[in-house]
N, C-alpha and C positions, 0 to 999 in steps of 0.2 A: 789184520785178523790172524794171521799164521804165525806171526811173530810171537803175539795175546798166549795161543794156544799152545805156541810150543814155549813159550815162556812157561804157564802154566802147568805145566806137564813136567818139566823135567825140576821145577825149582819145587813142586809138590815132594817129590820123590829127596832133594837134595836138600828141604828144611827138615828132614829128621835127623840128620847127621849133622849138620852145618857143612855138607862138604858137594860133592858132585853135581851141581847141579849145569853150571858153566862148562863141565867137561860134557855133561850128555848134551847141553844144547847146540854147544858151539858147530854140530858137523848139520843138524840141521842149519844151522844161519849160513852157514858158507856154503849148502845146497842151495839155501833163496838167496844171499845177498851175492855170494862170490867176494866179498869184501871184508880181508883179515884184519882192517885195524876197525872198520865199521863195528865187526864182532865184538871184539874185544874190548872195543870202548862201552859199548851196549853191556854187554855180561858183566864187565869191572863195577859199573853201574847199579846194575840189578841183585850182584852180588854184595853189593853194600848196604842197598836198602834191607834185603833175607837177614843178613848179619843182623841190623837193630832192630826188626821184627825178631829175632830171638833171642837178644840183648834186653827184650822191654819187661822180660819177666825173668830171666835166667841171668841177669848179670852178678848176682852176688855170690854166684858161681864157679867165677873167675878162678883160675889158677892163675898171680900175677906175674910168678916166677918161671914157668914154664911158656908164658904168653911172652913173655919178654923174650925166652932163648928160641923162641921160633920166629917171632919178629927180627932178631938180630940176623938169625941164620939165613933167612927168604931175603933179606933187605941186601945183604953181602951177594946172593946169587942172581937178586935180578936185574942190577945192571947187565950182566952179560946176557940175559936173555932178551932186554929190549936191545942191546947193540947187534944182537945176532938175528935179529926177528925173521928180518930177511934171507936171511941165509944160513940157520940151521938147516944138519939135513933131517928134512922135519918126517921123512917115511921111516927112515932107521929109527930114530929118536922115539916114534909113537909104538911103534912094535915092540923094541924091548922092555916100554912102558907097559905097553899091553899086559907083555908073557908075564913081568914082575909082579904085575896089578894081580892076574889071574891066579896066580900060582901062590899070592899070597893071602887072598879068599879066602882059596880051597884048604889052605894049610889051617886059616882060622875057624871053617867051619869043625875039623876034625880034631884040633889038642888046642890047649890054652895057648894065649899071645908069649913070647917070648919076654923075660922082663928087659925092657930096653936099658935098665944101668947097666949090663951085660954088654953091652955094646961099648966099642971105646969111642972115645970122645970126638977120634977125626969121621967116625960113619954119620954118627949123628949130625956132626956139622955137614958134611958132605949131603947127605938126605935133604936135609931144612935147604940149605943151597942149591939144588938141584931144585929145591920145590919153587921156589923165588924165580929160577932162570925158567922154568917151563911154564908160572904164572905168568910171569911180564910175555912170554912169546905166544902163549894160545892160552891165555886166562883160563888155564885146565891146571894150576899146581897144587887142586885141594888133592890128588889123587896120589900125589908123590909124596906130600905131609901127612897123610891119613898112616903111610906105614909107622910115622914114628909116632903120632897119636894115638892108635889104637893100644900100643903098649904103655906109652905116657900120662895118657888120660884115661882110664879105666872107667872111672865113673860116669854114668851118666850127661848126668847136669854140666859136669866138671867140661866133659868132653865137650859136648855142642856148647858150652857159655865160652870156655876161652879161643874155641875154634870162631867162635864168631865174631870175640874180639878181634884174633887174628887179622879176620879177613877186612874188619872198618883200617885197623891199619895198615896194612897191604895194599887194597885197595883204594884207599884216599891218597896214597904214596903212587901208584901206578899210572891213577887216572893224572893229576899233577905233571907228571912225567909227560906224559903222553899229552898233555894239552900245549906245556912245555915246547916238547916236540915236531909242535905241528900235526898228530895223526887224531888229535881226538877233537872233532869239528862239529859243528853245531848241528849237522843233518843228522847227529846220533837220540837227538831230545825228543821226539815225537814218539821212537821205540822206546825210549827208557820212557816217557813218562806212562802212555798203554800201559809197557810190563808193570810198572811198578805196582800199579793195582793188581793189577793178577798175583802178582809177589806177596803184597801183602793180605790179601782175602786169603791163600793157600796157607801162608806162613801159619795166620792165627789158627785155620783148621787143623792143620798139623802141633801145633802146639796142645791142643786141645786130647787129639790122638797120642800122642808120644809118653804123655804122663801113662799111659796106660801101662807104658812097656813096664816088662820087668830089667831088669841087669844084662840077664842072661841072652834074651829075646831082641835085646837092643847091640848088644858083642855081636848075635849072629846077622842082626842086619848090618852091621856093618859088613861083616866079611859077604854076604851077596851082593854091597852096593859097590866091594872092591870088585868083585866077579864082573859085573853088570858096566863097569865101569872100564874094568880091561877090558872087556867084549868091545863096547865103543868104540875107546882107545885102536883097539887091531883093524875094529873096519875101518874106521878114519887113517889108516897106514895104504887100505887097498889103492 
């Protein structure tokens, strides 16, 4: 029941973006479970299902070219975050996520996003790789992609459809991995299948709300969910 609820809460809040949802859960599951690859197999999970609940009406929204250069970039850095899983230093690593997350909110609530061609070519890969090595290690790397999407996907639709592709690739590659592995064990199917309803009853409500946004109103949610999302982030460092 705690799992239901806290599924339902944070993947409500993380289906308008296609992004944050797994980051806000995760420090609730490792309150109740204490169990890092538990989590992360559950949320990899839950986070696939959110993805084609908003695939089922927004996929012709796709960016395929920009879905492809984030896929390359995450797929390049998550090896090194499943070989390190255990042994990142995972208090440093969540804090300066934090400050970066926060600080880039705040930046977005107050002047436009920067346009990210502006960027040279090794940040961006660097970013996308970074978001890869932080998904595969705490299935939290929507929060470190979202800085190069917010200025890459502008649009609406554009944004949450290819973000959502992202994440069925990602995460059908992760969870693979991880069964691979050894850490993704059958005791995870009783929470994924609970969440998934909750997942999907929330998705379609949000779906229904989101059409509502305008442009403007949907840029500023993101930079609060980047706010709300460092916030997380720093307490999960304490």
């Amino acid at each position: 029941l705690l799992i239901v609820l806290i599924v339902s809460i944070t993947h409500f809040l993380g289906s308008f973006a296609a992004y944050g949802s797994s980051l806000l859960a995760m420090p609730f599951f490792m309150a109740l479970t204490g169990d890092l690859h538990f989590s992360v197999g559950v949320l990899l999970s839950l986070g696939l299902v959110q993805a084609l609940v908003i695939l089922r009406k927004n996929h012709s929204s796709i960016d395929w070219r920009k879905m492809l250069l984030i896929c390359g970039g995450m797929i390049l850095g998550a090896p090194i975050g499943i070989l390190l899983m255990d042994h990142l230093p995972r208090r440093e690593i969540l804090i300066l996520l934090g400050i970066l997350l926060v600080s880039s909110g705040v930046m977005g609530l107050f002047r436009k996003s920067v346009d990210h061609n502006r960027w040279p070519p090794w940040l961006n890969l660097l970013v996308l790789m970074g978001a890869g090595a932080v998904h595969a290690a705490f299935a939290s790397g929507g929060s470190f992609l979202i800085l190069y999407a917010r200025n890459a996907l502008q649009d609406k639709e554009s944004f949450r459809a290819t973000l959502a592709m992202v994440w069925v690739v990602i995460d059908i590659l992760l969870l693979v991995q991880l069964g691979l592995s050894g850490h993704l064990e059958l005791r995870v199917l009783p929470a994924v299948a609970c969440g998934a309803v909750a997942v999907v009853t929330v998705g379609l409500a949000v779906e229904i709300l989101v059409a509502r946004f305008s442009q403007r109103a949907f840029m500023l949610l993101i930079s609060y969910l980047l706010i709300l999302s460092g916030t997380v982030t720093l307490l999960r460092s304490v």
